[in-house]
C-alpha positions as CSV (number, residue, x, y, z in Angstrom):
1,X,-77.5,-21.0,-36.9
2,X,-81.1,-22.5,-36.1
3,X,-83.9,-19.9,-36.1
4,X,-86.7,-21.1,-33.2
5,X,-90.1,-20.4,-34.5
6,X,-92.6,-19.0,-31.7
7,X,-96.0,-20.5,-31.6
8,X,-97.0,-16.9,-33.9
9,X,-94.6,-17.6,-36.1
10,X,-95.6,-21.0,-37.0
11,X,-99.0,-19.7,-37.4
12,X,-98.4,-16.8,-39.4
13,X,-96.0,-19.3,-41.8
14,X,-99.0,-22.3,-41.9
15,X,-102.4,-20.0,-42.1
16,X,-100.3,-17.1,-44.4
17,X,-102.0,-14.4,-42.6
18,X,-100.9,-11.4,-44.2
19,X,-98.8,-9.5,-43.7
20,X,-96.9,-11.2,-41.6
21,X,-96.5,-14.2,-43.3
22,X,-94.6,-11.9,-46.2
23,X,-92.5,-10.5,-43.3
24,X,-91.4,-14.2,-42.6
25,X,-90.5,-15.3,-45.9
26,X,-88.9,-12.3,-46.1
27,X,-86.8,-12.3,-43.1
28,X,-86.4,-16.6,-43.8
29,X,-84.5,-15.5,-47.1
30,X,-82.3,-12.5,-45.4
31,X,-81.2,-15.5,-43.1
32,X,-80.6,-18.4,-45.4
33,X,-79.1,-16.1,-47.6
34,X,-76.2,-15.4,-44.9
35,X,-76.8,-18.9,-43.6
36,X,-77.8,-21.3,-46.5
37,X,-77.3,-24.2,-43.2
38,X,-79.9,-22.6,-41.2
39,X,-82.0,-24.6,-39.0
40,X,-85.5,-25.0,-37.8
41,X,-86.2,-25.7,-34.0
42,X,-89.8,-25.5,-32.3
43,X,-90.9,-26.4,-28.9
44,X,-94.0,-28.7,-27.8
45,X,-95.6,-25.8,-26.5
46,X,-95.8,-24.4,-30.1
47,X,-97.2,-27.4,-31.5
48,X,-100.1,-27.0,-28.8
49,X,-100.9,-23.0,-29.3
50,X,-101.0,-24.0,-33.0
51,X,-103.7,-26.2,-32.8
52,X,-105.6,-24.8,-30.2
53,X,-107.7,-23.1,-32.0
54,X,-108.6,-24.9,-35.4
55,X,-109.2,-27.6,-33.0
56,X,-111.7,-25.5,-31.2
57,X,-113.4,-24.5,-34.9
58,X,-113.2,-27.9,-35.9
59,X,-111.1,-26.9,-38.6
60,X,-109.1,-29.9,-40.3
61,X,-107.4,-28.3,-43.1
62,X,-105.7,-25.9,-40.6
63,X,-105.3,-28.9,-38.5
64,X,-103.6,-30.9,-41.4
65,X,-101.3,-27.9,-42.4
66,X,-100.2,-28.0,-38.8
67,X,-99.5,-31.6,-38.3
68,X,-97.6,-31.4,-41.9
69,X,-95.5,-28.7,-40.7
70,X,-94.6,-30.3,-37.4
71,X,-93.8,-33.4,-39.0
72,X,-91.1,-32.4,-41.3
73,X,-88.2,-34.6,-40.6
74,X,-85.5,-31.2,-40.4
75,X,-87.4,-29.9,-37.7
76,X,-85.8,-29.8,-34.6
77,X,-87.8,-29.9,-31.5
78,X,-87.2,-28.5,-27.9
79,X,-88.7,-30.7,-24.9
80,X,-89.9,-28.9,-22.2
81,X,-87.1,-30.3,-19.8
82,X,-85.9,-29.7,-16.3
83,X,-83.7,-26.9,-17.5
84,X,-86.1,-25.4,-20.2
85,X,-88.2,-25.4,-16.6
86,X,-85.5,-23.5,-14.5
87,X,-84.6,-21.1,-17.2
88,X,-88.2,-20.5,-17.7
89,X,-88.7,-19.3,-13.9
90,X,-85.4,-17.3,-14.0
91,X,-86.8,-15.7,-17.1
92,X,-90.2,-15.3,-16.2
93,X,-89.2,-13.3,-13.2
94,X,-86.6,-11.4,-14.4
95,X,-88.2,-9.7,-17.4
96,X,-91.7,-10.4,-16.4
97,X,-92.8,-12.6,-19.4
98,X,-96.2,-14.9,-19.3
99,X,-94.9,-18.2,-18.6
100,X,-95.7,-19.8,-22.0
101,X,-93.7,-16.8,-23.1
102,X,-90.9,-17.7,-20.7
103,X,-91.0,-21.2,-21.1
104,X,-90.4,-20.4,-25.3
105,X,-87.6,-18.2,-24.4
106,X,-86.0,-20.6,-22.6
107,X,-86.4,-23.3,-25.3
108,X,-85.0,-21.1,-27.5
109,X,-82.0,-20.4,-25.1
110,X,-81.3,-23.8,-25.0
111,X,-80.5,-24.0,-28.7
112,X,-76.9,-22.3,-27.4
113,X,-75.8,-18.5,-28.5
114,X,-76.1,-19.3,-32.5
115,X,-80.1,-18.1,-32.8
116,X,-82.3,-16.1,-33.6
117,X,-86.0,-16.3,-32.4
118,X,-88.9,-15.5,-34.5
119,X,-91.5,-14.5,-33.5
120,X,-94.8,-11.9,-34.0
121,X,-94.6,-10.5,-30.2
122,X,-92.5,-7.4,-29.2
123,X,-92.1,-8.8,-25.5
124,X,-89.3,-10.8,-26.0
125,X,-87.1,-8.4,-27.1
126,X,-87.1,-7.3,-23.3
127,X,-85.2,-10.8,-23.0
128,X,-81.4,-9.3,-23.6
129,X,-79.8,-12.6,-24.2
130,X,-82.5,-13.5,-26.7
131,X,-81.5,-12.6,-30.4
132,X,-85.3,-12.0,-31.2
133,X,-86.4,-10.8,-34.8
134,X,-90.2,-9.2,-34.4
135,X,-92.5,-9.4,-37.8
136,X,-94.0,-6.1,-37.6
């Protein structure tokens, strides 16, 4: 199983904001506790939303804590490809995401039907092929 961590997720795990970032450890343990394999997949759009904004504040300890995180060698990464594209559209239309939303769900997707998509936004679980786990 790999979980796919939306751009929220990464943030809420990196900055701690509470209490989400409780919600993610504690859903992380539910899921390597049924899955002691499970793996970690992100997509270059996260990476970007992540550091959007303590770019913008100049902040370089958020900044670091982001680059560490994206750096660790387990973590899988989904390239925005032709596919990842196509799904996207499909997507987008279909359930009437953003396309940044889209274009995550479709990274996700790509990870095949073993899962799950974390992630702090309740639009996703519109997407019915999308095994999305909301932190609220």
């Amino acid at each position: 199983m790999i979980a796919f961590f939306d751009a929220s997720a990464v943030i809420y795990f990196v900055e701690g904001a509470e209490p989400f970032a409780s919600r993610l450890r504690a859903e992380l343990a539910r899921l390597t506790t049924r899955r002691p394999d499970l793996g970690a997949a992100v997509s270059r759009l996260s990476w970007l939303e992540c550091r959007v904004k303590p770019a913008r504040d100049g902040n370089q300890d958020i900044l670091s804590r982001f680059d560490a995180f994206f750096s660790h060698p387990d973590l899988s990464w989904v390239e925005l490809t032709q596919n990842v594209v196509e799904l996207a559209t499909v997507l987008r239309v279909r359930y009437k995401l953003r396309t940044p939303d889209a274009l995550q769900a479709a990274c996700c997707l790509q990870l095949g039907r073993d899962h799950v998509f974390i992630t702090g936004d309740d639009g996703f679980r519109r997407v019915a092929s999308l095994n999305a786990r909301v932190l609220h």
